[in-house]
C-alpha positions as CSV (number, residue, x, y, z in Angstrom):
1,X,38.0,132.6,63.4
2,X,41.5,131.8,63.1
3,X,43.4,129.2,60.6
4,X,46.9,127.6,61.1
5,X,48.5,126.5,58.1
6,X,51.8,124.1,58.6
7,X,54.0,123.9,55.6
8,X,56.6,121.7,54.8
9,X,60.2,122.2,54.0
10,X,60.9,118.8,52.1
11,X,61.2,118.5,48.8
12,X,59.5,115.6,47.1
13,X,62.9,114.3,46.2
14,X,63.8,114.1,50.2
15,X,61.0,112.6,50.7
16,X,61.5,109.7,48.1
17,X,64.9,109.1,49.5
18,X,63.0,108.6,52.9
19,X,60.7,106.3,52.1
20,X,62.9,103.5,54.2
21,X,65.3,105.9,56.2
22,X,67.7,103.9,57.2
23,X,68.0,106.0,60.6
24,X,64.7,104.5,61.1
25,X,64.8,102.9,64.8
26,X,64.8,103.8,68.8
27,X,67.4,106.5,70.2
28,X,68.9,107.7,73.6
29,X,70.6,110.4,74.3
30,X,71.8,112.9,77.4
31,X,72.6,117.0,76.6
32,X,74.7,119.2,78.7
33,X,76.0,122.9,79.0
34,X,73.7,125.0,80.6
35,X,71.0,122.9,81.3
36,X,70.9,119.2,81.2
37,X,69.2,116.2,80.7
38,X,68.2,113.1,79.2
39,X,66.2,112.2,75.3
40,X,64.8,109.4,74.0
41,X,62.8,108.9,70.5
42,X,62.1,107.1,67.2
43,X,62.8,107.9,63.9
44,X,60.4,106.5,61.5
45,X,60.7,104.9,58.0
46,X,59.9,108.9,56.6
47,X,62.8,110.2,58.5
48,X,60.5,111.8,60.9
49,X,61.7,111.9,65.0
50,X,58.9,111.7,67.6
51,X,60.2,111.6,71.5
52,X,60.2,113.0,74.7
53,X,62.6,115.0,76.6
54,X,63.2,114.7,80.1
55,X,65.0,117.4,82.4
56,X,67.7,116.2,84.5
57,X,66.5,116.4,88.6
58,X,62.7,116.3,87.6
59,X,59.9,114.4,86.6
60,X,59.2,116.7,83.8
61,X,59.0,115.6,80.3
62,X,58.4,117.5,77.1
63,X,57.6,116.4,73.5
64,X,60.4,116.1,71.6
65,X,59.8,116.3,67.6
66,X,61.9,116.6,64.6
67,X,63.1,115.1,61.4
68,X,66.8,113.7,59.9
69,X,67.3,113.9,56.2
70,X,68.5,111.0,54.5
71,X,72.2,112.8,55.0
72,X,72.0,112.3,58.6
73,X,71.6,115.9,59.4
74,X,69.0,116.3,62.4
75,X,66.8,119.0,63.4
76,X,64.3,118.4,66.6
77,X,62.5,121.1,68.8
78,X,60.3,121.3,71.8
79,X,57.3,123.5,72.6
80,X,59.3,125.1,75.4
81,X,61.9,126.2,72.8
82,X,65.1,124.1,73.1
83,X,66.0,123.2,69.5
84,X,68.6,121.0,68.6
85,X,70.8,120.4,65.5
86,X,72.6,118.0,64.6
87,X,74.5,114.8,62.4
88,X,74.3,111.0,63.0
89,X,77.6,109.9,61.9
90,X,77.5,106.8,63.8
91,X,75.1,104.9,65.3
92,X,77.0,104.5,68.3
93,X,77.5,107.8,69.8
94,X,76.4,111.6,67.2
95,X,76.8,114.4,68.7
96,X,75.0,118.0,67.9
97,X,74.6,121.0,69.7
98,X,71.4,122.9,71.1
99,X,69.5,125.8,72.1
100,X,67.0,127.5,74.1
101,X,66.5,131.0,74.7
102,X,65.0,132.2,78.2
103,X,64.5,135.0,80.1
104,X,68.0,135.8,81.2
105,X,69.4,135.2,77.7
106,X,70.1,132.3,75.3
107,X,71.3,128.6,76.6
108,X,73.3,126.4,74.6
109,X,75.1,122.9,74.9
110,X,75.8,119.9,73.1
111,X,74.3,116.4,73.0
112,X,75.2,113.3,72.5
113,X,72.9,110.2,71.0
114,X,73.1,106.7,70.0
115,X,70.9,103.8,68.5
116,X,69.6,101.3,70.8
């Protein structure tokens, strides 16, 4: 039998301050570098993000999930590994960078986002 335990890495004070994020809303977004492609997803009154992630030429999306803290900072992932950091600065165009690594060594770009 095997168990997965999840742990979070908020404190209860982030968490307070959270409460109504005032990130809270619909995003869009398009990344670039070595791969490329287009995001879209919703933050939520706790801060957290929940979206997909759709490669540029395809079909193909991918979950995209994360969190901002009520500083702005943003951290998302997705299950194949791209992971992307970041600051909303401005609701009208943030910016971050990202990552992913693959078999022939470590991808990296930047993103841009804004509000809808």
């Amino acid at each position: 039998m095997q168990f997965l335990f999840l742990f979070s890495c908020q404190s209860d004070e982030e968490l307070q301050r959270q409460s109504n994020s005032k990130y809270e809303g619909d995003y869009i977004g398009s990344y670039e570098g070595n791969d490329k492609g287009e995001f879209s997803f919703k933050i939520t009154d706790a801060g957290n993000i929940v979206g997909d992630l759709k490669y540029n030429n395809s079909t193909t999306n991918e979950e995209f999930l994360g969190y901002v803290q009520s500083t702005g900072t943003l951290s998302a992932n997705t299950r194949s590994g791209f992971v992307f950091n970041g600051q909303i600065t401005n609701f009208d165009n943030s910016t971050g960078k990202w990552t992913k690594n693959s078999e022939s060594g470590t991808l990296s770009g930047t993103f841009r986002l804004q509000k809808k």
